[in-house]
N, C-alpha and C positions, 0 to 999 in steps of 0.2 A: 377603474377601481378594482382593488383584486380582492377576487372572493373568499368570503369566511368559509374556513374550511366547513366542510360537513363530514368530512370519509374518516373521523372517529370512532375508535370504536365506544366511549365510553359517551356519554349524551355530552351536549352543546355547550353546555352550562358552562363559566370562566372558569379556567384553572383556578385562578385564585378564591371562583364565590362557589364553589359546588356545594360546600357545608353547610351554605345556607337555605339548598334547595332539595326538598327531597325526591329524591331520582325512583321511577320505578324503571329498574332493571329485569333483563331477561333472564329466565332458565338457572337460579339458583340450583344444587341438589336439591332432588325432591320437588322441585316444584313445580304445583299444579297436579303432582299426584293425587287419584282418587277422583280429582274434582271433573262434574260433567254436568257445566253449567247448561240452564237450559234455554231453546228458541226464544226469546223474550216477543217476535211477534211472526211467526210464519206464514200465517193469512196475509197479514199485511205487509213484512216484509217481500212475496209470492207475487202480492199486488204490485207492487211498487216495483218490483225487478221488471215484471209484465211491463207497466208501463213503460217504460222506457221504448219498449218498441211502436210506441204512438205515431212517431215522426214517419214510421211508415206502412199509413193506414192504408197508402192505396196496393202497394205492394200484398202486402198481407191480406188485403182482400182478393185479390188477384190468387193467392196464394187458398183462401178458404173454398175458392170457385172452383178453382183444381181438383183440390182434396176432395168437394162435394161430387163432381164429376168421376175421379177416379173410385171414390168407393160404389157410388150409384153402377158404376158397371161391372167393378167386383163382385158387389151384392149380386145382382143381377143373373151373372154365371150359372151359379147354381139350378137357380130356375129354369134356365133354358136348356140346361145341361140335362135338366130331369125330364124335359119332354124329349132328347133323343134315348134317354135307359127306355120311356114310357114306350115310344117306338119300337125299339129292337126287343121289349118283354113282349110286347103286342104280336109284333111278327112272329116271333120264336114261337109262339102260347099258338097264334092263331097259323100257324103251317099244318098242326099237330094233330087238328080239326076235320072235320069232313066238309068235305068243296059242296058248295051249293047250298049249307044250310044256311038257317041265320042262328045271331048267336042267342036268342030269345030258348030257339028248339034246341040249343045246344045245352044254358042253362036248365031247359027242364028237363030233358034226360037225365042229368047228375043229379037234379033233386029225384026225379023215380027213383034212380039208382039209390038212392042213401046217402053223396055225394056232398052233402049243403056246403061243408069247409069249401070245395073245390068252385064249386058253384057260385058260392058268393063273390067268392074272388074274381071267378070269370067274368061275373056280370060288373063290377066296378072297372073294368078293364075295357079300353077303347081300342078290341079286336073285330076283326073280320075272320070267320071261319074258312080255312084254305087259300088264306093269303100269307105271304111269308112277309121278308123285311124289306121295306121300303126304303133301299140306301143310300136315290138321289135325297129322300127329306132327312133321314141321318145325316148327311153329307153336310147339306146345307146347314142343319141344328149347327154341326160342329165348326162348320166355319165361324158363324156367327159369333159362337161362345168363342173363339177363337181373336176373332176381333176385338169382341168385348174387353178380354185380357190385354190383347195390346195395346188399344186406346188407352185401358186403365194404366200401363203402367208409363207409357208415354207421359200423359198426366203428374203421374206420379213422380218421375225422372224431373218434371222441368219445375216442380213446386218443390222438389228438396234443393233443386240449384237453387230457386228464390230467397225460400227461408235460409240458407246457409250464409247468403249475402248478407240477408237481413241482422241475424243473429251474430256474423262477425264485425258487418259497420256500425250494431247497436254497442259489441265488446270496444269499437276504435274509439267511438263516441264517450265510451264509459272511463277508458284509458286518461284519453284526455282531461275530462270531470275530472279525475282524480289526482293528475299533475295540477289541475290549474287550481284543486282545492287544495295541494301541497302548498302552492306558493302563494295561498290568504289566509293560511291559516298562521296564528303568531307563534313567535319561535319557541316560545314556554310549552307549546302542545307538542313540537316536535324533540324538544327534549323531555320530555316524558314519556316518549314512543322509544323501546328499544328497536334499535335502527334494523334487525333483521328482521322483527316481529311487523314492522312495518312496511319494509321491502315483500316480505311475506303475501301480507294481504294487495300490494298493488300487483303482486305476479302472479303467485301459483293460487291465488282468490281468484282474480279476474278470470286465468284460464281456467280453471274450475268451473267460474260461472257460464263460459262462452261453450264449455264441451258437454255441460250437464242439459243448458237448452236447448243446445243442438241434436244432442238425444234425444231427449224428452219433448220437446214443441212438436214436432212433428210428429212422433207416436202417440202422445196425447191428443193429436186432431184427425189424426187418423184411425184410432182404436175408438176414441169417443163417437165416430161418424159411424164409424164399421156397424157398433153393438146398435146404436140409434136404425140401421137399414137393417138391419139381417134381424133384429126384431118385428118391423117393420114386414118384412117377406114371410118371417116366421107366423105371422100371424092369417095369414093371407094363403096362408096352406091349411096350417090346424091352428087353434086357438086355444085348446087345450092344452098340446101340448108345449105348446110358447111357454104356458103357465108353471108347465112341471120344468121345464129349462130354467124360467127367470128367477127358481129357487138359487140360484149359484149367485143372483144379484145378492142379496142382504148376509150372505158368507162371504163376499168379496168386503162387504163392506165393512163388517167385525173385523175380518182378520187384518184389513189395510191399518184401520184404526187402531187398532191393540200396537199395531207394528212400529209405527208414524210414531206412536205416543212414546215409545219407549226406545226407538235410534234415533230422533231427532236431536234427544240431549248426546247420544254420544257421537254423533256427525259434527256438532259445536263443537265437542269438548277436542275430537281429532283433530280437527283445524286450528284450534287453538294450541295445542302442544304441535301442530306443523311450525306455527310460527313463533313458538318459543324455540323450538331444535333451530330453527333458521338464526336466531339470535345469536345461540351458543355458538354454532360453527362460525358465521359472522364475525363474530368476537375475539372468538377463537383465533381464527386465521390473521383479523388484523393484528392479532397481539402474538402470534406466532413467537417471535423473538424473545420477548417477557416470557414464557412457557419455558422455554428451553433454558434461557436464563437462571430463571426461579426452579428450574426443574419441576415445574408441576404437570406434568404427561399423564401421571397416573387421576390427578386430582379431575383433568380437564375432561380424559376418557371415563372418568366414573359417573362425570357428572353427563357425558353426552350419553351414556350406557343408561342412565337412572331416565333419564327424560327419553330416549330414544326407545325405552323398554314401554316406559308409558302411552307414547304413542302407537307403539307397537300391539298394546293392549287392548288401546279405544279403538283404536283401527278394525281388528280382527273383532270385537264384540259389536261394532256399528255394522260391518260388512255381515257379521252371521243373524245376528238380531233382521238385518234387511233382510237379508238372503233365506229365511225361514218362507216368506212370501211365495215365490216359485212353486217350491215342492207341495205347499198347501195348495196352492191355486190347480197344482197341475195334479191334484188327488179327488179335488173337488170336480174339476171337468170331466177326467178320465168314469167318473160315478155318475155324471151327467149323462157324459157320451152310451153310458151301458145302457141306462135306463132306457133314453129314446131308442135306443136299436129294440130292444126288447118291444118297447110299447108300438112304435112304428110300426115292426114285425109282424105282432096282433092286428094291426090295421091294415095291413096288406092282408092279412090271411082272412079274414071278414070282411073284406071289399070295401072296407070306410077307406082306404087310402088307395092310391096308386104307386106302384112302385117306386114310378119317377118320383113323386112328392113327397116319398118316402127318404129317397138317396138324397134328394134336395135337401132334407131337413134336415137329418143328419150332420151333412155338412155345411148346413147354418149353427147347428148345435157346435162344432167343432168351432167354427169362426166364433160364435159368439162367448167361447169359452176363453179361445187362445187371446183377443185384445183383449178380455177383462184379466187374463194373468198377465200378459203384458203390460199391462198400467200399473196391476200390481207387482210386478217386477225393477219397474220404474220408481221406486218410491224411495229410494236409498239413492238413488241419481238426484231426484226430487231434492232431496232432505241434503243433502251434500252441495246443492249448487242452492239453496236457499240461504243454509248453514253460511256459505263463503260469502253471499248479498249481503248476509247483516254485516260479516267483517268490515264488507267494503263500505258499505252505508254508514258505520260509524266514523269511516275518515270522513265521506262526506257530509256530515250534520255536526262536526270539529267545530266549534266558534271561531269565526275567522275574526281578522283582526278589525279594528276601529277603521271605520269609513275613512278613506282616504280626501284630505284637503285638500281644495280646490285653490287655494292662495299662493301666487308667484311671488319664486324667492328673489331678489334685485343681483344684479350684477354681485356675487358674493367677492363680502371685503375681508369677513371674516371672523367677526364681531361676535361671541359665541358668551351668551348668558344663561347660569342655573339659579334658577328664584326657586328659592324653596323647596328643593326637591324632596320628594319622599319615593322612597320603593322597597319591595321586596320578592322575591321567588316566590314564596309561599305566605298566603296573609296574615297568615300567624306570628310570621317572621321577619320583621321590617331590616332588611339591609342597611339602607341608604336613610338619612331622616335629619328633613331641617336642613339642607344641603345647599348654598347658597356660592357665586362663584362666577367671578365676570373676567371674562379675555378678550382683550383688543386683539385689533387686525395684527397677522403678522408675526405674532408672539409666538414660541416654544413653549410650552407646560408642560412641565417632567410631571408624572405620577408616580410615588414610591409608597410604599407599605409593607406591612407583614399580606404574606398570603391568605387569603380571605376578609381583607378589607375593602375591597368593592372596587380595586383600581379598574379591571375591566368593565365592571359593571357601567362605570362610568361613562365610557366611550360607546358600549351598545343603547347605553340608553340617548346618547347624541345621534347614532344612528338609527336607533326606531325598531331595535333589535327588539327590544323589550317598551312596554306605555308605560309611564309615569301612576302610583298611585294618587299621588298629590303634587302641587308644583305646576311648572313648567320650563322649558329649555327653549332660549331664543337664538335662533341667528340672525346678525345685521337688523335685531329688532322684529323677529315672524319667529311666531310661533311655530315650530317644527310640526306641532299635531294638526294644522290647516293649512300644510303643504306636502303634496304629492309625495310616497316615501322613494320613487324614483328621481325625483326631481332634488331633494335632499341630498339621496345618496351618491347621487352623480356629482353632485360637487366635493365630495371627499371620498380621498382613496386610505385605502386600508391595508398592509401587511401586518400578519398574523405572526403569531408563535410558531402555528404548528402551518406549514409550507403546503398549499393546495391546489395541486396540479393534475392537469385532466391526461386522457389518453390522445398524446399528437406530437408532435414537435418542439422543438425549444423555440424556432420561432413565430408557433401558432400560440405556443403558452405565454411568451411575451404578451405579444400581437392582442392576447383578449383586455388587456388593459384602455388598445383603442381601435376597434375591429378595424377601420380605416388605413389606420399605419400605413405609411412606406417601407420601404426595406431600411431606408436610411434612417429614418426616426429609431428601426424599429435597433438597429446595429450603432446606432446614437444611445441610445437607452444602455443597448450591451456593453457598453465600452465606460458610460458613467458608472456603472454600477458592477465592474467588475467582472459581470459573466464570457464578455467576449475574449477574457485571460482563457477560461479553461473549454471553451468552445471549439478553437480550433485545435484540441488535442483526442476529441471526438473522431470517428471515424467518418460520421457525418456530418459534422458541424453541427451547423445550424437545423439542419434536414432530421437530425438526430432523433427517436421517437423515444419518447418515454410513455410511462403507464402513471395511473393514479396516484401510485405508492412511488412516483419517482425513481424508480429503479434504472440505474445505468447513471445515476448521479450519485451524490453526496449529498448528507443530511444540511452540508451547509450551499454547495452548487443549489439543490431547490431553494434553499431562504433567498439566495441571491437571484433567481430568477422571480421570483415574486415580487423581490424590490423592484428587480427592471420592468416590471408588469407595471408597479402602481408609478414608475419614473416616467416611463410612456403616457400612461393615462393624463398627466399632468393637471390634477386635482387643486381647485382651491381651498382645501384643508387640507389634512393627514394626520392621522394616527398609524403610530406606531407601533405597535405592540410585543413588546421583548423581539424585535423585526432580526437583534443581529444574535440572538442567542445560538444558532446555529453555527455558528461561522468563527472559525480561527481567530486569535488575537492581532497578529498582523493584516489579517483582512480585513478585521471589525476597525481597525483605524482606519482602512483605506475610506474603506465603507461610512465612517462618520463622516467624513469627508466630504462624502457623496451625495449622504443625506443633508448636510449642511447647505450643502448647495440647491437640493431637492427642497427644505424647507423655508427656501429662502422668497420672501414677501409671502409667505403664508402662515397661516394659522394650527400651527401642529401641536399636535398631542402624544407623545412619548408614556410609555409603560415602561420601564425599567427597574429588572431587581440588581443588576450590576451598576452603581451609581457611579462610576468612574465614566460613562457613556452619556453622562446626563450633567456635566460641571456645566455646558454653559449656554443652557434654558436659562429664556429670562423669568420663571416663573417656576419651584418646585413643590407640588403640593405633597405634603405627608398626610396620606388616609391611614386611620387605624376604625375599625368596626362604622364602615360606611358615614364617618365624620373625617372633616380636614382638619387635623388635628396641629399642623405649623402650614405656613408660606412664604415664600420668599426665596431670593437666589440661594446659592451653594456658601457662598461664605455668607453671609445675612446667616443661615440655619444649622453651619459649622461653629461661628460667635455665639448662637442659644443658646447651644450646648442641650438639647433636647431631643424630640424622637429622633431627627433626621442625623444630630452628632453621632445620636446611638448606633443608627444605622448604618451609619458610614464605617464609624471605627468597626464595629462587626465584621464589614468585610477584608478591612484593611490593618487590622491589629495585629496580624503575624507579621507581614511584609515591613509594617512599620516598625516594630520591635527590635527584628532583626538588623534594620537601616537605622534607626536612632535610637538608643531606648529612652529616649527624652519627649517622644515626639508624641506619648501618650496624657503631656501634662492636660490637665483640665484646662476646656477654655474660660476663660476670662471671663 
C-alpha cells in the first residue's frame, strides 16, 4: 500500500477540503510577538519528567550510595585536614617555648606578664613546650585526607557514568513514547500541528530535556548532599557559628524564587518561538521553488528576521533574568566567607577555637556557599529542560484515536457501503451529510467535483484517515470501526497526488509496497507501469538513490514510481487519487492502461479532475458541497445534461469549438 504523503509543507488536510478545516499555521509576521506564556504546571510537570526514571530504581539507587559515599569523604577532608594545620601550629608555637616546662607554667607566665591574648591562646592549643613538628603524624594526616579525595572521586567518576546511562536510556525511552504516540494519535491533531513546530518538540525538546538532566540530576544530588554534610560537620565544630553561615540559606531562597517566577515564562515563551522559527524555515525550504517563483525573498526573510528577532529577545532576557542568580549568590558567599574569617579569627585569638577548626570551618563555609550557588546557578537549566517537558507532554496527552477493532475482515470481495454518512473537519462545519452509497465487488467509481466538495474526503474517510461523525462505512458487510486500521488498510493500496518517496533506491521505493518482493515482481511491477522505460537511462538503474523530494527524477518519474509501489502491493481495493496528474499525456494513456489492468477484479476508487481519464468507470459520482449530487456512467451523465455535462464541457469547450462548432448543441 503506498504511503500518504506527509513531507508537505502545508498541513494534511485534502487539496480539495482544506476550506473547510481551519488550519493552525506556523510563524505568520509577528507572530507570537510579546507573548510569554506561562509554566502552566512546573512542580508537576518536574514531577513527572522525574518519574520517568522509575524503571530504574535500582540503578539509581546504586547511584544515591555513591553520591552518599562520595560526598561523606569530601565532607570529611576538611576535618582531618585541620588536625594536620592543628599539628604543624602546635609544633611551630611549641618549638618557640622552653624545653622542660609544661604548658600550664608557660600559660602563667604570660598572664604575670600582662600577656592574657597570647595566653589564652596558648592554652586552647594542643602543644608541648620544646617540641617542634611531628612530620611522621603530618605525614600520615595528609595521606589519609589524600585517600579520602580519591576514594571520593572514584565514587564520583563511576555514578556520573551511571546517571548518564540512566538519563540517556530514559531520553531513548522517551523518543520512542513519542513516535508511537505519533502514530495513535488521529490525523486531524497532526494537521493542526505545523510540521516544523512539531518536528521541533520531538528534537531539539527532547535533547534539551536529556542535556538539562544530565546537568542538573547530578549537581542537584550532589550539591543537596554536600550542604546537608558540611552543615552537619559545621556544627560539630562551632554551632554558633553554623548559625551565622546558614543566614545565606533563606537569601538563597528569595533570590531563587524571585528568579524561577519571572524566566520560567520566558524559557516557555523561547522554546516556543524555537519551534515556530523551525516552522518557517521548514516551510520555507520545502517551498523553495514558490519563493523564487512568486519572488517573495524579501517577504520570507522579513518574516524569519521578525520571529528570529523575537526569539532572539526571549532568549537573551531568559538567559539574563537566569543569569542574575550567580553574581547574587556569589556576593552573598564572598560576605559569608568574610564574616567567618573575621569571627573564626576572634576564636583563635581567645582560645575558643583552634586553629585547625578554624581553617576547617572556613572551608566548610566556602563549600557550603559554593553548592547553594550552584543550584542556584542551575535554575535556568532547571526552568529550560522543564519548559521543553511540557512541550513534549502535550504531544503525549494528544487524544489518540478510537480503540482499534477487534473484528476480522473475510477474504475481501469488495463490497464497499456508506449509510448515512455524516462528517466534518471542524464541528461547526459539517462537510459531508446524509451521505449514502453502495459499490459492488469489482466496480470503478469515478469521483468528480469542484474543489472542495469532499471528493478526497471521501476516500480517507474509507481508510480511517479521519472517524465518522455520524453514519457508518461497511466493507463485504463489517463495519470498518470494529476492524483493526491495519488490517483495513492492508487490503487497499493507495496513490496520491502528491508522490511520496523516502531516502533509498528506486528499487527499495518500489519494494515498500511488499517488503517481501522478488526482484522479479519487483522489475514485473516496473515494466507494468512504465518506470523500467526510464530506469535504465539512470546511471544506476535500479541502485539509483533518491531523497524525500525525489530529486534526480521527474515530478511525473516519482508519480510513476508510486503506482509501481501500489502495482506491487497488489491490493484488494484501490484508490486513486488524481494518481496520473503528474505525468505526460502520452504516458498518462500508457498508464490507463496499466491501471486498467491493475483495477481489474477489483474495487477501485478514482479522484479525477481531468475527466477524459475517467469515461469508462462503471459508476461516476458528482460531489458538490460533500453531497452526490448525479450518478451514473459517462454518457447516462453526458444525456442529463447536468452538473457532470457542465463539467465536462468546461474542460472540453475550446478543443471542441475549434473541431466542430456544432458539437456544443445542448443535449437532448
Amino acid at each position: 500500500m503506498a504511503r500518504r504523503k506527509e513531507a508537505t509543507p502545508a498541513p494534511a488536510v485534502p487539496a480539495g477540503d482544506r476550506a473547510a478545516k481551519p488550519v493552525r499555521r506556523g510563524g505568520g509576521p509577528g507572530m507570537g510577538i510579546g507573548m510569554a506564556e506561562k509554566s502552566k504546571d512546573f512542580s508537576g510537570s518536574a514531577r513527572r519528567l522525574l518519574g520517568r526514571l522509575a524503571p530504574y530504581r535500582l540503578t539509581l539507587g546504586t547511584i544515591l550510595v555513591l553520591t552518599i559515599a562520595s560526598v561523606t569523604l569530601n565532607v570529611l577532608g576538611p576535618k582531618v585536614l585541620g588536625q594536620a594545620v592543628d599539628k604543624i601550629f602546635a609544633g611551630s608555637v611549641g618549638a618557640l617555648l622552653p624545653h622542660g616546662q609544661s604548658k600550664a607554667a608557660v600559660v602563667a607566665a604570660l598572664r604575670a606578664h600582662g600577656e592574657n591574648t597570647r595566653a589564652d591562646m596558648l592554652a586552647g592549643m594542643d602543644v608541648v613546650p620544646g617540641v617542634g613538628i611531628n612530620f611522621d603524624t603530618v605525614g600520615r594526616i595528609l595521606l589519609t585526607v589524600l585517600a579520602l579525595y580519591v576514594c571520593a572521586g572514584v565514587f564520583q567518576v563511576i555514578q556520573a557514568r551511571l546517571l548518564n546511562n540512566v538519563v540517556q536510556r530514559s531520553m531513548n525511552t522517551l523518543r520512542k513514547d513519542v513516535e508511537a504516540k505519533i502514530n495513535k494519535v488521529p490525523l486531524s491533531y497532526l494537521d493542526g500541528q505545523p510540521r516544523g513546530e512539531l518536528l521541533s518538540r520531538v528534537t531539539n525538546d527532547i535533547d534539551n530535556i536529556g542535556q538539562s538532566m544530565q546537568q542538573t540530576l547530578s549537581q542537584l544530588l550532589v550539591n543537596g548532599l554536600t550542604v546537608i554534610g558540611v552543615i552537619v560537620m559545621m556544627f560539630t565544630i562551632s554551632w554558633w557559628l553554623t548559625m551565622v553561615a546558614m543566614v545565606a540559606i533563606p537569601v538563597v531562597m528569595v533570590v531563587t524564587g524571585q528568579v524561577m517566577k519571572r524566566s520560567q515564562k520566558l524559557f516557555v515563551a523561547q522554546w516556543g518561538h524555537t519551534g515556530r522559527l523551525n516552522g518557517q524555515i521548514e516551510e520555507t525550504f520545502t517551498g523553495h521553488d514558490l519563493v523564487k517563483v512568486f519572488g517573495r525573498e524579501r517577504e520570507v526573510e522579513a518574516e524569519f528576521d521578525t520571529t528570529n528577532e523575537a526569539l532572539a529577545d526571549v532568549s537573551w532576557r531568559a538567559q539574563f533574568v537566569s543569569g542574575l542568580v550567580m553574581p547574587i549568590m556569589m556576593f552573598v558567599g564572598n560576605l559569608q566567607y568574610v564574616v567567618v574569617c573575621v569571627l573564626g579569627g576572634l576564636q583563635v585569638a581567645n582560645g575558643s577555637m583552634s586553629l585547625g577548626n578554624v581553617t576547617a570551618f572556613v572551608q566548610y563555609s566556602r563549600q557550603f556557599t559554593q553548592p547553594l550557588t550552584q543550584l542556584a546557578s542551575m535554575v535556568n537549566l532547571m526552568q529550560s529542560g522543564v519548559a521543553s517537558a511540557e512541550r513534549v507532554f502535550e504531544v503525549l496527552d494528544a487524544p489518540e484515536q478510537e480503540p482499534e477493532g477487534d473484528a476480522k475482515l473475510p477474504p475481501t470481495r469488495g463490497a464497499v457501503e456508506f449509510d448515512d454518512v455524516g462528517f466534518g473537519y471542524a464541528p461547526d462545519t459539517p462537510l459531508i451529510q446524509e451521505l449514502s452509497l453502495r459499490v459492488e465487488p469489482g466496480q470503478t467509481v469515478a469521483i468528480v467535483g469542484p474543489t472542495g466538495a469532499g471528493k478526497t474526503t471521501l476516500v480517507n474517510l474509507l481508510m480511517r484517515f479521519y472517524e465518522l461523525d455520524s453514519g457508518r462505512i461497511l466493507v463485504d458487510g463489517v463495519d470498518i470501526r470494529t476492524v483493526p486500521r491495519g488490517d483495513l488498510r492492508s487490503r487497499i493500496g493507495m496513490v496520491l497526488q502528491d508522490a511520496w518517496l523516502f531516502h533509498g533506491t528506486i528499487r527499495e521505493n518500489i519494494a515498500y509496497g511488499q517488503l517481501n518482493a522478488t526482484e522479479d515482481q519487483i522489475r514485473a511491477a516496473a515494466r507494468a507501469t512504465f518506470v523500467d522505460r526510464f530506469v535504465h537511462s539512470l546511471p544506476e538503474g535500479y541502485d539509483t538513490v533518491i531523497d524525500e523530494e525525489g530529486s534526480g527524477v521527474s515530478a511525473g518519474e516519482r508519480q510513476l514510481i508510486t503506482i509501481a509501489r501500489a502495482f506491487l502491493a497488489d491490493p484488494a481495493m484501490l484508490i486513486l487519487d488524481e494518481a496520473t496528474s503528474s505525468v505526460d499525456t502520452r504516458t498518462e494513456v500508457m498508464l490507463q492502461e496499466a491501471m486498467a489492468a491493475l483495477r481489474s477484479d477489483r474495487t477501485s476508487f478514482v479522484i479525477a479532475h481531468r475527466l477524459s481519464t475517467i469515461r469508462d468507470a462503471d459508476t461516476i459520482l458528482v460531489m458538490e458541497d460533500g453531497r452526490i449530487v448525479e450518478q451514473g456512467d459517462h454518457s447516462e451523465l453526458l444525456a442529463a445534461g447536468g452538473a457532470y455535462y457542465r463539467l465536462y464541457m468546461s474542460q472540453f469547450e475550446g478543443a471542441m469549438t475549434e473541431a466542430d462548432p456544432n458539437a456544443l448543441a445542448p443535449a437532448p
